[in-house]
PLY file of the C-alpha trace (Angstrom):
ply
format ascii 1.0
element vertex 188
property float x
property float y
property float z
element edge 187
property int vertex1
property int vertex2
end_header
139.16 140.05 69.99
139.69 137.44 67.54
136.97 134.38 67.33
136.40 130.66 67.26
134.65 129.49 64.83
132.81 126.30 65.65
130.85 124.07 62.72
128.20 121.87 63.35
126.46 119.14 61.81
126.66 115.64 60.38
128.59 114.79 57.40
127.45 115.59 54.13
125.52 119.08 55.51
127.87 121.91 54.42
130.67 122.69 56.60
133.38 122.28 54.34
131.88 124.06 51.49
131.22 127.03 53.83
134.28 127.52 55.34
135.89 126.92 51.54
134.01 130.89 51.12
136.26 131.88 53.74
139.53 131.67 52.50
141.09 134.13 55.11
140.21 131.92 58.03
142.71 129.89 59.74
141.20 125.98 59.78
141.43 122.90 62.04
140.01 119.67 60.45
140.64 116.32 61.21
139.90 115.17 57.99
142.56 117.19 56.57
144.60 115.47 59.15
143.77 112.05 58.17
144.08 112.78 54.45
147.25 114.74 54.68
149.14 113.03 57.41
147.93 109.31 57.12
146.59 109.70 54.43
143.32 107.71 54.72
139.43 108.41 55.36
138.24 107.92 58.80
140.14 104.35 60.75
139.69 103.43 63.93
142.81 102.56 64.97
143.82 106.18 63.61
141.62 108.10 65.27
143.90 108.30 69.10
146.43 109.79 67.82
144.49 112.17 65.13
142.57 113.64 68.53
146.34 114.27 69.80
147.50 116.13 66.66
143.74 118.20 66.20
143.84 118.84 70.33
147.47 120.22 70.19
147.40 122.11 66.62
143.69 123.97 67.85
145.90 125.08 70.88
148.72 126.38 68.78
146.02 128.12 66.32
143.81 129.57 69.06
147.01 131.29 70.40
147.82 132.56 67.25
147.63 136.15 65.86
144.65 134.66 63.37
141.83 136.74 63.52
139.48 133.74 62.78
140.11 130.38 63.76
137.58 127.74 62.08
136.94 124.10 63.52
135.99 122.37 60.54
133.96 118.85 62.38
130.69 117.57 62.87
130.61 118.55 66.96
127.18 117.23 66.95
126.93 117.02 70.96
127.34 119.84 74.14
130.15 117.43 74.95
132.20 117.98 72.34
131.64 121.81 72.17
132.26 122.20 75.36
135.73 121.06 75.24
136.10 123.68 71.70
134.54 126.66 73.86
137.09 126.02 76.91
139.87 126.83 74.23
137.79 130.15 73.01
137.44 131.16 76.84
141.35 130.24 77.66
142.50 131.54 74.63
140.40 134.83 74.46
138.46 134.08 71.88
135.12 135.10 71.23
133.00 131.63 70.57
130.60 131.69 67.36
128.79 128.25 66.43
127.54 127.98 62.58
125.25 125.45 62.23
124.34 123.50 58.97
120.95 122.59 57.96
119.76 119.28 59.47
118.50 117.63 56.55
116.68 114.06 56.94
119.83 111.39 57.05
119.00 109.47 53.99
119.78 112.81 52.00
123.21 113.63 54.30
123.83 109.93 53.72
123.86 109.85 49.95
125.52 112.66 49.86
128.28 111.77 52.48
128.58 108.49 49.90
128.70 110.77 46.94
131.63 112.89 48.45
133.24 109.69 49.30
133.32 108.07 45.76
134.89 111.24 44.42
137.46 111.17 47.04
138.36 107.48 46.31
138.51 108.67 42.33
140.62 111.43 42.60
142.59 110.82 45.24
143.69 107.19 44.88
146.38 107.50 47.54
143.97 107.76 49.95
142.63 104.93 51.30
138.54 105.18 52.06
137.16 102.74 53.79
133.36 103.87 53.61
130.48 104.63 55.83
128.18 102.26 56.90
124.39 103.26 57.14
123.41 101.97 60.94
126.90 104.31 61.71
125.93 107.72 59.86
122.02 107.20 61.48
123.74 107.02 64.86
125.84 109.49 64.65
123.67 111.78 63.02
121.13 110.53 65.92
123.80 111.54 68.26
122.87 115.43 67.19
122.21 118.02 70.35
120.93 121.12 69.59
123.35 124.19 70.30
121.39 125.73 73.18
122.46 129.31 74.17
123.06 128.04 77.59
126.13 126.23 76.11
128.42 129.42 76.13
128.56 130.82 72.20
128.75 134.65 71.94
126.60 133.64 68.93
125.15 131.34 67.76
124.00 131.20 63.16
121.51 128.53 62.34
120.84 127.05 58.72
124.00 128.45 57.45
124.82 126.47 54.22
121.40 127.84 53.00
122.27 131.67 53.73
126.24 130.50 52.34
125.43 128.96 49.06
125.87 131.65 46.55
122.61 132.58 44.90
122.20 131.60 41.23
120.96 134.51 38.83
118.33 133.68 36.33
119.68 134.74 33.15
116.75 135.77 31.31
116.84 135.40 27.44
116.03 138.95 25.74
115.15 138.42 21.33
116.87 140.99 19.95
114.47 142.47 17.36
115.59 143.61 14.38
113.33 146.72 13.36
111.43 146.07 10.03
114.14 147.49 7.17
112.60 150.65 4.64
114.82 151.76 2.64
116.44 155.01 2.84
114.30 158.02 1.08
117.13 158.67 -1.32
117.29 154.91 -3.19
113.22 155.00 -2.88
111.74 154.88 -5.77
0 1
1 2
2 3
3 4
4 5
5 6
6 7
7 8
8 9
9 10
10 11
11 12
12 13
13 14
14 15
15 16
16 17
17 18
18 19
19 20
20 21
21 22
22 23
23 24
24 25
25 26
26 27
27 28
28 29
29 30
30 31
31 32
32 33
33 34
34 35
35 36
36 37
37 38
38 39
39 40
40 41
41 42
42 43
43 44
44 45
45 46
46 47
47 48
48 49
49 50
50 51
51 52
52 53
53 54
54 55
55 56
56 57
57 58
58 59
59 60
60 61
61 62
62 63
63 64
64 65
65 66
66 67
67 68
68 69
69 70
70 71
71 72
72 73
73 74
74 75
75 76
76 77
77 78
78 79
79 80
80 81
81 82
82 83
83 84
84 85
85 86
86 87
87 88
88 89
89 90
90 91
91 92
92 93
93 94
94 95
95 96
96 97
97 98
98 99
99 100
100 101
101 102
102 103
103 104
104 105
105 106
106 107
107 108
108 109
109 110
110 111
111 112
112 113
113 114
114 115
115 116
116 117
117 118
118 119
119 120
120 121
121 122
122 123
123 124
124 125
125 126
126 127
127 128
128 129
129 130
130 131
131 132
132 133
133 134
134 135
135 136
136 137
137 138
138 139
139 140
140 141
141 142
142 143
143 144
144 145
145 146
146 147
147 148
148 149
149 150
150 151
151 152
152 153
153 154
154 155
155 156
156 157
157 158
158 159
159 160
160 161
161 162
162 163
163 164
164 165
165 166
166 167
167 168
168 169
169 170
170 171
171 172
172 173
173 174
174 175
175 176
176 177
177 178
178 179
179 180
180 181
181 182
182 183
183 184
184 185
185 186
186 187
């Protein structure tokens, strides 16, 4: 049975970077679709017609042979993952939910504006409009915690902490040189 793959939490908590170790995964993201179709950040007046594309290519992906299928988006309320687990059920799919560490906002936010200055830098085709603070503190307000009553087959919690790779301390080792006596045959 292959799976659905469902990410959750705000912007700025991991999902991207996780799903990046995972390669082999088929992925849905509607910033991908905003950047590589229209290619701008989030816009309102996009945002119709990017539900139409994301709603019709998770379809297409969910009845594909892909043994993983990844939704790469915040799908911070039961609303919105309800809609995503429908698809798993219809398409046969057995529904996993990863969930990101919920860090205080101020931290997601700075980091949310980090990512977006080095979008704007090295991607100047795109156009960013930025992220307001009263909008990232309700929507990261908006969060509802995955609840097993919701449907996942299973559900991961504080992923991006069990993801990142673990750093090895390199420890420093003095080579000593043993004290130099001179061979018995040049001893004198």
């Amino acid at each position: 049975m292959g799976k659905l793959v469902v990410l959750i939490g705000p912007s700025g908590s991991g999902k991207t970077t996780f799903r990046r170790q995972h390669p082999e995964w088929a992925v849905i993201c509607k910033d991908e679709i905003r950047r590589g179709i229209f290619h701008r950040d989030f816009d309102l007046s996009y945002e119709p017609v990017v539900d139409r594309i994301f709603s019709a290519v998770l379809v297409e992906a969910a009845d594909s042979p892909a043994e993983v299928v990844c939704v790469d988006g915040m799908n911070l309320t039961r609303e919105e993952r309800y809609s995503l687990l429908e698809v798993a059920h219809l398409s046969n799919r057995e529904p996993i939910a990863y969930v990101m560490p919920i860090l205080p906002w101020e931290i997601l936010y700075e980091r949310k504006q980090s990512q977006l200055e080095s979008l704007t830098r090295e991607h100047p085709e795109i156009v960013v409009g930025g992220f307001s603070r009263d909008r990232y503190e309700r929507i990261y307000n908006s969060y509802e915690p995955v609840e097993e009553s919701e449907g996942f087959a299973r559900v991961f919690t504080d992923v991006a902490s069990e993801a990142a790779p673990r750093r090895k301390r390199i420890r420093r080792v003095r080579n000593r040189v043993p004290e130099l006596r001179p061979l018995p045959l040049f001893a004198g």
